[in-house]
Steps between C-alpha positions, in 0.01 A plus 500: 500500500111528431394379181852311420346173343222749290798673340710199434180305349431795271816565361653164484177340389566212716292392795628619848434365824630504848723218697305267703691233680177334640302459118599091591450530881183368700384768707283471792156666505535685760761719324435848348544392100420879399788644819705242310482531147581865576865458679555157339817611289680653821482133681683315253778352771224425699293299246801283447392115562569155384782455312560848465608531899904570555631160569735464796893535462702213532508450886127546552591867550175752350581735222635833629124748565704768317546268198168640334437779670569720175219271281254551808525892466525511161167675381369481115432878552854551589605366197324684292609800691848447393504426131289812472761710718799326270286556182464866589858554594617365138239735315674824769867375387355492140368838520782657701741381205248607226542838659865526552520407127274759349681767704830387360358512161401831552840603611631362190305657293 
């Protein structure tokens, strides 16, 4: 969602800033640092290195791919997206039940 971290900044009065899993990584030259700055958050899985990688299972078998495939997709935006849509649906239930109550205060009276 455009303008997400403006929003937050302003009405939280806290500072606001995008995930960037390479702000400790060397990055060679020859990389776009603008290209990446912009889609930075979205490659969080990918950024993963040092002691951060998945360490084998006992057996020398590799973690499962599928075992993180839900924080790769996750999306900041998306997040956002969904406390809004949950926030919205209390205020509808609170409204809906304002309404039903006023009506049967009417019919009491």
């Amino acid at each position: 969602m455009p303008y997400t971290a403006q929003f937050f900044a302003e009405k939280l009065n806290v500072p606001v800033e995008y995930f960037n899993p390479f702000r400790n990584v060397q990055i060679d030259p020859a990389v776009n640092l603008e290209e990446l700055a912009r889609v930075a958050h979205s490659l969080g899985e990918v950024g993963r290195v040092g002691p951060a990688q998945p360490r084998a299972l006992p057996g020398g078998a590799e973690p499962h791919a599928g075992q993180h495939a839900a924080l790769a997709e996750f999306q900041p935006e998306e997040a956002v997206s969904f406390i809004a849509t949950v926030f919205s649906l209390v205020i509808m239930a609170f409204r809906v039940s304002g309404y039903l109550f006023e009506k049967l205060a009417a019919v009491k009276t």
